[in-house]
C-alpha positions in Angstrom: -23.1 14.4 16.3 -19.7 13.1 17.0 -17.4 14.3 14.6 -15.4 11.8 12.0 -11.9 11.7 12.5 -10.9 10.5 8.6 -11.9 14.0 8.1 -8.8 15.6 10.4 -7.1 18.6 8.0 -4.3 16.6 6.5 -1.4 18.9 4.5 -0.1 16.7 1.6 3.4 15.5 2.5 5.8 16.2 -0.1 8.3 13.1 0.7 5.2 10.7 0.6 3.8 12.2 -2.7 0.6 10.0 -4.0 -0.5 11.4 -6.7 2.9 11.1 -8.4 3.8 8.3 -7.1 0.8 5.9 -7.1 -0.7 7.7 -10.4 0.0 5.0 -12.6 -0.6 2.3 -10.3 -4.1 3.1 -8.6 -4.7 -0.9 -7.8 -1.4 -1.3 -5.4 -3.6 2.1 -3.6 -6.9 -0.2 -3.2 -5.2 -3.2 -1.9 -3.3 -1.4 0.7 -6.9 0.3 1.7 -8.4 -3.2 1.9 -5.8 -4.0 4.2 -5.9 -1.2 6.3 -9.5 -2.4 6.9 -8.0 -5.7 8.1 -5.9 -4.0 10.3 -9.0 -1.8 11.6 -10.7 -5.9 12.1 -7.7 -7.4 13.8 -7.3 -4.1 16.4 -11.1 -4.1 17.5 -11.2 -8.1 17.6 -8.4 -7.6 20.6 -10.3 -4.9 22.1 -13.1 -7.3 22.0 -10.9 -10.1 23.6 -9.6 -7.6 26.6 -13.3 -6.1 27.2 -15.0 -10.1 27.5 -11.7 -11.6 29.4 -11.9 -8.7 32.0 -15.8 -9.2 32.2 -15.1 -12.5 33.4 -12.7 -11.2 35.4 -14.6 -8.5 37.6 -17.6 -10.9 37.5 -15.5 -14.1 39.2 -13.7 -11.4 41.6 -17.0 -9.9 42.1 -19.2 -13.4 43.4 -16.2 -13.8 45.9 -17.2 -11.3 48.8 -16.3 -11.4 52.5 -18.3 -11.2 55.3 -17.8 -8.5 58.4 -15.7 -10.0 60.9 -16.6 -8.1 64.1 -14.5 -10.6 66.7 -11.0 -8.7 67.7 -7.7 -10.3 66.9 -5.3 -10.4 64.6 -7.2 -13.1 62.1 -10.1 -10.9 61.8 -7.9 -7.8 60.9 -5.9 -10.1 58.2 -9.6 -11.1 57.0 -10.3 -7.5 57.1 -7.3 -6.8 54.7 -8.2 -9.2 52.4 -11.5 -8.1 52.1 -10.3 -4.8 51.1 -7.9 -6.0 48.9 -10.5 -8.0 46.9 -12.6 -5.0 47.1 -9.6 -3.1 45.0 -9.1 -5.4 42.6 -12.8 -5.8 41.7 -12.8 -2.0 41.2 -10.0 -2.3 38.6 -10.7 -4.7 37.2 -14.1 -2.8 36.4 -12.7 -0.1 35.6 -10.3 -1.7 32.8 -13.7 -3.6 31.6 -15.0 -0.3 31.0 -12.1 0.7 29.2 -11.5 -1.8 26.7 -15.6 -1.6 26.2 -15.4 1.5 25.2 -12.2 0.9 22.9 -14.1 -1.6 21.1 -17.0 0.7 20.6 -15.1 3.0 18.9 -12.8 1.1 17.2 -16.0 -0.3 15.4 -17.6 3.0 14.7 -14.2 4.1 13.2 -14.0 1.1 11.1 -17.9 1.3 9.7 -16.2 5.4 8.7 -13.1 3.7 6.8 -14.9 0.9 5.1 -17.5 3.6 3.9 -15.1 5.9 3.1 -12.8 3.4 1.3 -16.3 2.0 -0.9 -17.3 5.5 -1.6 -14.0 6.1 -3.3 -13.8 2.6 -5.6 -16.8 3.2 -6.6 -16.0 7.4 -8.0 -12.8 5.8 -9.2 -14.9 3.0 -11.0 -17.7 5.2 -12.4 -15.3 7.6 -13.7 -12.7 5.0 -15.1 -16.2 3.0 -16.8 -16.9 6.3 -18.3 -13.7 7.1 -19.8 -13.2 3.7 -21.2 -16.8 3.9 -23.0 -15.6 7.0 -24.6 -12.8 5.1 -25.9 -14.1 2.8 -27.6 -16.9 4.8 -29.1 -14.3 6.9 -30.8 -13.0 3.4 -32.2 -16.2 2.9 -33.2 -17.1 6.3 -35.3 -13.5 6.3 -36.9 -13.7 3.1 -38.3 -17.7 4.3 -39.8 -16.0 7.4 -40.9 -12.6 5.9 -42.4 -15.2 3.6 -44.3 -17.9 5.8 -45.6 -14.8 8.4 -46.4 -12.8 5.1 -48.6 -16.3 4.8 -50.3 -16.5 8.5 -51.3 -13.2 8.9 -52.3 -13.4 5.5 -54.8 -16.5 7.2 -56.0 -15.3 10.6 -56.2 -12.1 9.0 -58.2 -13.9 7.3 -60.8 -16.4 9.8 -61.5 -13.5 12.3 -62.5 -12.0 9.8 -64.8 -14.8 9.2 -66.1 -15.6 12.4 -67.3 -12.4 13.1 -68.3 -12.7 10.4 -70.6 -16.2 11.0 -71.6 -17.5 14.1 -70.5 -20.8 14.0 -72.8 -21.2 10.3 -71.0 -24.8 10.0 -69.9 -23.8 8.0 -66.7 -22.1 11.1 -65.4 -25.5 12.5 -63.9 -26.3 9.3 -62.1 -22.7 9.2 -60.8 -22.2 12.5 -59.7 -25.4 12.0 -57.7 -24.0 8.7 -56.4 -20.8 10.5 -55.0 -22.7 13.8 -53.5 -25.0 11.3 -51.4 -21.8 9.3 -50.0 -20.2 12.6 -49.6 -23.3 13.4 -47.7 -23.2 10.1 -45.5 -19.1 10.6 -44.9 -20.0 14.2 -43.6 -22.5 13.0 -41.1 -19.9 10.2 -39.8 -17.6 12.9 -39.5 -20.0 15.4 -37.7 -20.5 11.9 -35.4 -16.8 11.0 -34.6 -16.0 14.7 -34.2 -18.6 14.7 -31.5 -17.3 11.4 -29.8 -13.6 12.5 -30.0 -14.7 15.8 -27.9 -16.7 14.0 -25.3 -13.9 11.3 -24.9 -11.3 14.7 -24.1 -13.8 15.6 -21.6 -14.2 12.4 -19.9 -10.6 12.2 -19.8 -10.2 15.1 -18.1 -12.7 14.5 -15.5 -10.6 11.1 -15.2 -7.5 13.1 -14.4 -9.2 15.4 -11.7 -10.8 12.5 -10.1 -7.6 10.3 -9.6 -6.0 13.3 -8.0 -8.2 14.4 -5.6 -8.5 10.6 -5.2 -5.2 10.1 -4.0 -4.6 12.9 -2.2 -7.9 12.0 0.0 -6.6 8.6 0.1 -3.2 9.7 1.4 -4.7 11.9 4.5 -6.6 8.6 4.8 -4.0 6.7 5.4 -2.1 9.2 7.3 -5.4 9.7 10.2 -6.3 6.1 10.1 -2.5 5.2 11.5 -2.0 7.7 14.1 -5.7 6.9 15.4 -5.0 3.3 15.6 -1.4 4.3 16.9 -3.2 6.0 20.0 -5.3 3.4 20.4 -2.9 0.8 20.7 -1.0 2.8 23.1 -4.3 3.2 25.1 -4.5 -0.4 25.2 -1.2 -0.9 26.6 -1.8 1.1 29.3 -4.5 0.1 30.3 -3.5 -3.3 30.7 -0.2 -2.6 32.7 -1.9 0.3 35.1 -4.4 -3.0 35.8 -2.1 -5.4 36.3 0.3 -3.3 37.7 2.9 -5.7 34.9 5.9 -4.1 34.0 7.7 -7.5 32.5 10.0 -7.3 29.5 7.1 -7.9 27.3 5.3 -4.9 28.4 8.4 -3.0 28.0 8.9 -4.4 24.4 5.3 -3.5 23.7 5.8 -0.2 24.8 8.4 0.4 22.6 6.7 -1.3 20.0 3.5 1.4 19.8 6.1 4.4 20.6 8.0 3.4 17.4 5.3 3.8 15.3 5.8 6.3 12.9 2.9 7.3 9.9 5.2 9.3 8.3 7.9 7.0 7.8 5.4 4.0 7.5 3.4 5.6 3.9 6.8 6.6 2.7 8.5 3.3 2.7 5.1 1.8 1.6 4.5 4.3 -1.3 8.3 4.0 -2.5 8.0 0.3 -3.1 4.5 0.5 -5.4 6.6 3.9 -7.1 6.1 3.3 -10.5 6.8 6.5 -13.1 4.7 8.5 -14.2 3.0 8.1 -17.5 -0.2 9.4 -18.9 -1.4 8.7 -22.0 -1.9 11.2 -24.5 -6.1 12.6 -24.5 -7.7 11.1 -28.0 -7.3 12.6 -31.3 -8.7 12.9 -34.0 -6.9 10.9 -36.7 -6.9 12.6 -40.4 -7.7 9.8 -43.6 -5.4 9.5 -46.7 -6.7 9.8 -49.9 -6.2 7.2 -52.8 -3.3 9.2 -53.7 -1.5 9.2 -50.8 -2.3 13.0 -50.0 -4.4 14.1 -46.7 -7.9 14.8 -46.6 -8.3 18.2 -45.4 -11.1 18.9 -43.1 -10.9 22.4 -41.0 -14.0 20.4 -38.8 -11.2 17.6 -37.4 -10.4 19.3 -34.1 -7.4 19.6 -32.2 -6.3 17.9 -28.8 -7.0 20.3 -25.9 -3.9 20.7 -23.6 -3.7 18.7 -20.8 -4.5 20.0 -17.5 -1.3 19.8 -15.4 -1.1 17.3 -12.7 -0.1 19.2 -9.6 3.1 17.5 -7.9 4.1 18.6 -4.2 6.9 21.9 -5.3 8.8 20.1 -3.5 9.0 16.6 -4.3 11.7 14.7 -5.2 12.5 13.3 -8.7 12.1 9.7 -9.3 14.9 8.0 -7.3 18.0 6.4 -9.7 17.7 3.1 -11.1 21.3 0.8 -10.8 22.9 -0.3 -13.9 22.0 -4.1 -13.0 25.2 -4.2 -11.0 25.8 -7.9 -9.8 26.1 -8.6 -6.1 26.5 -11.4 -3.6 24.0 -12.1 -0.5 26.4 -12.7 3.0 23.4 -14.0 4.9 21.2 -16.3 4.7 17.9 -14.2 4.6 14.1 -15.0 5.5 11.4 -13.0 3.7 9.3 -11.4 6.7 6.8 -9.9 3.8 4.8 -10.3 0.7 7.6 -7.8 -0.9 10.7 -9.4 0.7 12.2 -13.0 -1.0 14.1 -15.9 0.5 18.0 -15.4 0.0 20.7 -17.9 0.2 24.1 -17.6 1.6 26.5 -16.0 -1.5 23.7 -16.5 -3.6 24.2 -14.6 -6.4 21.5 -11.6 -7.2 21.2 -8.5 -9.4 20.1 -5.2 -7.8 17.7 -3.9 -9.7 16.9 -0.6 -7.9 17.5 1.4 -4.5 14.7 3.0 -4.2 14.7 2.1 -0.2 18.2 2.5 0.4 18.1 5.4 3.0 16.0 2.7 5.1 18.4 -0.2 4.5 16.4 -2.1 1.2 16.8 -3.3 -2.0 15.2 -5.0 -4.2 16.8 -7.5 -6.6 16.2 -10.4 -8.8 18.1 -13.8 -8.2 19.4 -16.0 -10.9 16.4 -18.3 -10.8 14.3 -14.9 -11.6 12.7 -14.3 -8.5 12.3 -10.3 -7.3 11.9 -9.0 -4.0 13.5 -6.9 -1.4 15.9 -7.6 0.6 17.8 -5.8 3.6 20.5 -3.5 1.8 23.2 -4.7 4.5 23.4 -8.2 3.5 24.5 -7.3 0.0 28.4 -6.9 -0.6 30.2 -7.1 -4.2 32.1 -10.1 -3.5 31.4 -14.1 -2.2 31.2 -14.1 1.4 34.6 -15.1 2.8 36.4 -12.1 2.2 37.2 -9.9 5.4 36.3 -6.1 3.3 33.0 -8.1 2.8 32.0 -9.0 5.9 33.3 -5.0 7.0 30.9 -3.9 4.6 27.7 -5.9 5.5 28.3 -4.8 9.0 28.9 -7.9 11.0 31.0 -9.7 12.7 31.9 -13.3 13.5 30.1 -15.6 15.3 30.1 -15.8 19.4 28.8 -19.2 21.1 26.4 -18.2 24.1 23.6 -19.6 26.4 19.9 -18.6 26.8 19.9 -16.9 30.3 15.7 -16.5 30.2 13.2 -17.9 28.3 11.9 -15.8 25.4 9.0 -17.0 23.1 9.3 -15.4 19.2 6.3 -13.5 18.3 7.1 -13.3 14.5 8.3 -16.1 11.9 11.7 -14.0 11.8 12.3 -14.8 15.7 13.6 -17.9 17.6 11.3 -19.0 20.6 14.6 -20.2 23.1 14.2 -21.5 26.5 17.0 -21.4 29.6 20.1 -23.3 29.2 19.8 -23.3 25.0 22.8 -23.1 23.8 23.3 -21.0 20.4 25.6 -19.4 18.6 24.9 -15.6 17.5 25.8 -12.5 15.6 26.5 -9.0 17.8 26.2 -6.6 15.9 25.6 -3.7 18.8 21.9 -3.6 18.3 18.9 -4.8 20.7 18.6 -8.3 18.9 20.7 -11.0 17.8 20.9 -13.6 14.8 21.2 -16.9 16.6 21.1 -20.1 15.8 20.4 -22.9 17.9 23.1 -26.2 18.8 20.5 -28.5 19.5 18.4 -28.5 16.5 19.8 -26.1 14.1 17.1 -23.5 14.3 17.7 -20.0 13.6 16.2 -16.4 14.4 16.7 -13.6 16.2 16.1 -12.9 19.7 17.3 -10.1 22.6 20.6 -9.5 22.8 19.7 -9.2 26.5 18.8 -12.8 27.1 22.2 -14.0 26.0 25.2 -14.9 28.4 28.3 -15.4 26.2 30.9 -18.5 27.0 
């Protein structure tokens, strides 16, 4: 039986940290497994494209054979050649059919595992959750009874003592005192009854707690496997496409880089730092102790106590919650293009507020603008004064604008890149890296694009 790689050991990572971190926000954790699922769909729909595109390949390649030229001369040894040569490419391109068949097949087993997996654990998290709530609000329930029946008593209780203070030869006393001793008897029974509800809600709490942590740490080695298996695969995909086609154009190279760069770690991290909300956990229900008429406690040695609660177990060593700013104001020195659902659209010295840095050691943070939008935004384009100023523009990290011309065509592959073609002329940002802001003369557009494919004036 072929083994399931979700369940690869994982050791918790102590800089990702899920159970502290995504504790109080368990929904952000679902939607980000639903998309993983996506992901999981998108990958094996491509497999699925290379394995039928190669079929037709090797199938067209395959209908075209040669005949055996037996006649000597030089056209039947260039036939001869090119029969061989046909005969090489069928066998690769088989080969690579093969391949990508078989990356598809797995890809799909792998995603029927995650989807399981992923249901199995909504629907623990749901039972659980459904279970604890019910508690709840039966211990609502049985208070207010027991408040009641206990207000009745106590009015009853009250007035029979004056009463016979008053009067004690009264000859309603008898039927009185027996009115009080049956609600006394009716109070003790709704006592006995929210008692009993107030311990089952502690337990279900408790089972609540366990659950969400061993929840998130199984969703966190989750996570972990199901990018470094799609990682590989990616890179497997890659390679098999350039060994068949022997291609080793820019865009191979790019895509290369692309799948080498990917990093799980670093991925979860960034990911779990933005849905990092504090920890908080509710207190476990109590048991809450009536007043009498006179303002003094009812004491009841049967009202029990709340049970500790059991420790959640945080990573020894995690880091404490990173520092919020003071709402220190700031000025944006680029324009900027939201390439997320996290990031927002900035304006060139549009005023902002920074509202935290939790993503400041990978250059992001997230602020809210005057309008009242939030969203993240790259670190680097924030400065404390209006652009224009020269320390500003130092400490964004850019400099001025050079006027260049498109040497080679280069189509944009994400909404935050310009598609340019040869002879465009544009004027761009250098900022040392491997891509450049540009924007283009003819029709204004802007994006980025290789620094490589740029020929300053």
């Amino acid at each position: 039986m072929a083994t399931n790689p979700f369940q690869k050991p994982y050791t918790p990572d102590p800089t990702i940290n899920f159970p502290q971190k995504l504790w109080s926000n368990p929904n952000e954790l679902f939607q980000r497994l639903k998309q993983g699922k996506e992901v999981y769909e998108a990958v094996m729909a491509r497999c699925n494209k290379n394995w039928l595109a190669e079929k037709g390949w090797f199938d067209n390649v395959k209908s075209r054979k040669f005949s055996e030229l037996t006649i000597p001369g030089s056209y039947t040894d260039a036939w001869n050649i090119l029969k061989d040569s046909i005969v090489t490419m069928e066998s690769a391109s088989q080969k690579a059919e093969q391949s990508f068949k078989t990356y598809y097949e797995t890809t799909k087993t792998e995603l029927d595992l995650y989807a399981k997996q992923i249901k199995t654990m909504e629907d623990t998290y749901n039972k659980v959750t459904k279970k604890r709530t019910a508690h709840r609000s039966e211990v609502e329930k049985k208070k207010d009874k027991y408040f009641s029946l206990f207000k009745e008593w106590d009015e009853l209780e009250n007035d029979f003592s004056h009463k016979r203070q008053a009067n004690p030869s009264s000859p309603e006393l008898a039927k009185l005192e027996k009115a009080v001793g049956d609600k006394e008897r009716s109070m003790r029974d709704a006592e006995d009854a929210y008692i009993q509800s107030v311990t089952q809600c502690q337990q279900s709490e408790k089972d609540w707690d366990e659950m969400l942590i061993s929840l998130l740490q199984e969703a966190e080695a989750l996570e972990i496997n199901r990018i470094d298996i799609l990682a590989e695969r990616m890179k497997a995909v890659v390679d098999t496409w350039t060994e068949t086609l022997q291609v080793k154009s820019s865009m191979a190279e790019r895509a290369y880089q692309a799948v080498n760069s990917i990093k799980p770690t670093e991925d979860i991290k960034q990911w779990v730092d933005r849905s990092f909300k504090p920890f908080h956990r509710p207190p476990y229900a109590t048991a809450k102790i009536p007043s009498r008429i006179d303002g003094s406690p009812y004491p009841s040695p049967n009202l029990p106590n709340p049970p500790t609660q059991i420790p959640v177990h945080f990573p020894t060593s995690a880091t404490a919650p990173p520092p919020f700013f003071p709402d220190p104001i700031m000025f944006v020195q680029h324009e900027y293009r939201a390439e997320g659902d996290t990031d927002i659209n900035c304006a060139q010295g549009e005023q902002v507020t920074v509202l935290n840095i939790t993503e400041r050691a990978s250059g992001w943070a997230q602020v809210k603008t005057q309008s009242g939008r939030v969203g993240f935004v790259p670190f680097t384009y924030l400065a404390d004064t209006a652009p224009g100023n020269d320390s500003t523009a130092q400490s964004v990290g850019h400099t001025s604008k050079t006027r260049g011309v498109i040497m080679t065509d280069f189509q944009g592959q994400s909404e935050s890149e310009l598609s340019v073609f040869q002879g465009d002329v544009v004027e761009y940002t250098d900022d040392g890296t491997e891509w450049c802001y540009c924007t283009k003369e003819s029709d204004g557009l802007s994006g980025f694009v290789p620094t490589t494919y740029i020929q300053s004036y």
